[in-house]
C-alpha positions as CSV (number, residue, x, y, z in Angstrom):
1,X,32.5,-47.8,-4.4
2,X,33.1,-44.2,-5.2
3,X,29.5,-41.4,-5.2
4,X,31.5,-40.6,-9.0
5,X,30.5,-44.0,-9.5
6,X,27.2,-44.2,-8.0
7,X,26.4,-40.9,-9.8
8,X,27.3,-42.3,-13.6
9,X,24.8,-45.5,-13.3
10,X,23.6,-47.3,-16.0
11,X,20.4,-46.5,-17.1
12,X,17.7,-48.5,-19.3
13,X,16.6,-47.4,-23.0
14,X,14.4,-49.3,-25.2
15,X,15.4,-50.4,-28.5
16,X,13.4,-52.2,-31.5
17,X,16.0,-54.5,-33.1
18,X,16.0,-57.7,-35.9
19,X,15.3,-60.7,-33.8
20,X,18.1,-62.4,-36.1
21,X,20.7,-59.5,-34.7
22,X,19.2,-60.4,-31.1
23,X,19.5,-64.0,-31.2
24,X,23.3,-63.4,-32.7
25,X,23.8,-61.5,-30.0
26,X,22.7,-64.0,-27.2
27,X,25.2,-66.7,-29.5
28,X,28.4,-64.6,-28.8
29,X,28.0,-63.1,-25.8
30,X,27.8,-66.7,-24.1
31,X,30.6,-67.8,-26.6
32,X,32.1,-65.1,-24.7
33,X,30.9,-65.9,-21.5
34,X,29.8,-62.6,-20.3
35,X,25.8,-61.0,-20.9
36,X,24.5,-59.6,-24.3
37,X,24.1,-55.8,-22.2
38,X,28.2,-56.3,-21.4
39,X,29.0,-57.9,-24.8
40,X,27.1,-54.7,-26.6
41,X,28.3,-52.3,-24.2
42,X,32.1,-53.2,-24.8
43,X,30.9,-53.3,-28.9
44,X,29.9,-50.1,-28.3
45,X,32.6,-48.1,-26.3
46,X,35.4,-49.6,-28.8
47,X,33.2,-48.4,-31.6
48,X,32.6,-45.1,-30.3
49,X,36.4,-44.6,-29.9
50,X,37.2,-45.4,-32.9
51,X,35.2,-42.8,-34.3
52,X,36.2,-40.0,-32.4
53,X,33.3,-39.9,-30.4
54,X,34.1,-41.0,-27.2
55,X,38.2,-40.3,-25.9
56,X,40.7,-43.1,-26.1
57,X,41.2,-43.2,-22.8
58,X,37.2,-43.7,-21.8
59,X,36.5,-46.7,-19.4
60,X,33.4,-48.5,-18.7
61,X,31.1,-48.4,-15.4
62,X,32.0,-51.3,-13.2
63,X,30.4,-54.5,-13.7
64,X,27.4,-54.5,-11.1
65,X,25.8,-58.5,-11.7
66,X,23.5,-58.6,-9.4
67,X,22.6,-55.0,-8.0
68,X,25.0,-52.4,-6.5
69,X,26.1,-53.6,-2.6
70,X,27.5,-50.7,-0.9
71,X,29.3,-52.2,2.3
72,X,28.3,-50.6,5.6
73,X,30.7,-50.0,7.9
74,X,28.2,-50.7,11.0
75,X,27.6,-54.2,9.3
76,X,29.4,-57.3,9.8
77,X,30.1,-60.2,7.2
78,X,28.8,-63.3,8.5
């Protein structure tokens, strides 16, 4: 894990959206067998593209599931 990384986390924002868009969202994101946030966050970065408004070449934050583990080199894996 890079501190770039660790500097560009993902942070939470509150949106008020039709529960018929929400529930539509929870049917293909398991279709596609990843979470709603990754499913809209992937929607959203190709959209963005395409409009100019993010570069072509823009890539996601890592998938952290789970909570960022940063591996300490004093620490052993048992």
């Amino acid at each position: 894990m890079t501190a770039q990384t660790l500097e560009m986390a993902r942070k939470r924002r509150t949106f008020k959206l039709d529960e018929r868009l929400l529930e539509a969202l929870k049917d293909v994101s398991q279709q596609s067998n990843t979470s709603a946030n990754n499913w809209l966050e992937t929607l959203l970065i190709n959209t963005l593209r395409n409009e100019g408004v993010l570069p072509k070449d823009f890539t996601p934050l890592v998938e952290n599931r789970g909570g960022l583990r940063i591996k300490n080199e004093d620490s052993s894996d048992v």
